[in-house]
C-alpha positions, 0 to 999 in steps of 0.5 A: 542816452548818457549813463547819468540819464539812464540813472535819473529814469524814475523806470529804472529805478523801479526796475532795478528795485522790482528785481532786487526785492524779487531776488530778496524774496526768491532767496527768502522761499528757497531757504524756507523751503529748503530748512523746512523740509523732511526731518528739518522741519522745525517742531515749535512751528506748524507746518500749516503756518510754514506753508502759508509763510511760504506760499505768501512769500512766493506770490509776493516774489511773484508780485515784484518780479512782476514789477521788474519785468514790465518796468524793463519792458517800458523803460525806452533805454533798453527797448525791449519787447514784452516777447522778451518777458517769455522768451529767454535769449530773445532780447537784443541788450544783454541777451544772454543774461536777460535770457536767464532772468526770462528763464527764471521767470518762466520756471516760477511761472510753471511753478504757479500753474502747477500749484493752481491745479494741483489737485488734477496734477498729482502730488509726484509730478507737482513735487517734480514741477515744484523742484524748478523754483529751486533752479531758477534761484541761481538763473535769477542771481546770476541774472542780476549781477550779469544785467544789472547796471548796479552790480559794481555796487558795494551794497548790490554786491553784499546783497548778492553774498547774503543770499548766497550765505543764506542759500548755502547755510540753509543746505547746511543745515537741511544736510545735517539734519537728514536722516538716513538714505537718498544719499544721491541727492545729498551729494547733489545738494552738497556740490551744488551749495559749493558749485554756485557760490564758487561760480559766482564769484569767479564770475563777478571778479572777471565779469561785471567788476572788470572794466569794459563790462557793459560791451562784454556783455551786449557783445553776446548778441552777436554770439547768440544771433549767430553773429549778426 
């Protein structure tokens, strides 16, 4: 099937838009999450009206992804299996960079368990499960701009920048206004909102906007078949 096939699949089409929106939304809970809590939280706003906001933003981020994974699932093009939907690594296109979008999904999966039996859990451990969205942020983009055959785009990859400047400026501002102690986890967050943009880019420019990328990337198969 020729790219110009590939670009004219109504399945495509909604699967690279399930994902973009679903990577808009993620972006939207993190920041909201992560200006919102501790001392940052802002005073003209309840926090019963942050958590609503946040808990609808995070089932319709669940809701797209949705959308994107089974859209990919159907698409005859790619010819995956719905084991690859929970099973990171597992898929025989692009493996590894479906496997971090499998991964990511499987984090914010555990997030929605965990908040649906919350009560039983406790609040410590499902603080600890909750921290995992955070991490599947940066699987998620890197997912995208790994597997996605827009990625070469000049609107896909100022989308990709805004998230990354909305993630970083909401650390920013988290990190400025915390209070004294857990001097750990500000560092951490500091290397971090350093880390991610840095990688990223370095991985754009010589990934996804070099030529040749589309065999770089199905060639990891071999890699992580164990060069079968």
């Amino acid at each position: 099937m020729t790219s110009l096939a590939l670009a004219g699949s109504p399945l495509w089409y909604a699967s690279r838009a399930g994902g973009t929106l679903a990577l808009i939304l993620l972006t939207a809970t993190v920041v909201l999450g992560i200006a919102s809590g501790g001392r940052a939280a802002p005073r003209r706003i309840g926090r019963f009206e942050i958590g609503l906001l946040h808990r609808n933003l995070s089932l319709l981020t669940l809701a797209f992804l949705t959308v994107h994974v089974v859209t990919a699932v159907l698409d005859p093009f790619v010819h995956l299996r719905w084991a690859v939907a929970v099973l990171p690594f597992a898929a025989s296109y692009r493996p590894l960079w479906l496997g971090l979008g499998t991964a990511a999904a499987d984090l914010l999966l555990a997030v929605l368990i965990t908040s649906a039996v919350r009560p039983r859990l406790g609040l410590r451990r499902w603080k600890a499960v909750h921290w995992l969205a955070y991490a599947a942020w940066p699987l998620a983009l890197f997912h995208g701009a790994g597997a996605g055959t827009d990625t070469r785009l000049p609107l896909q990859l100022w989308l990709y920048a805004a998230c990354l400047a909305a993630v970083v400026a909401a650390v920013g501002w988290r990190l400025a206004h915390a209070g004294p102690g857990r001097v750990a986890g500000r560092l951490v967050a500091a290397a971090a909102a350093i880390t991610v943009p840095v990688a990223s880019t370095a991985f754009l420019a010589a990934g996804p906007l070099q030529p040749g990328w589309a065999q770089r990337a199905a060639a990891t198969a071999l890699l992580i078949g164990g060069g079968r």
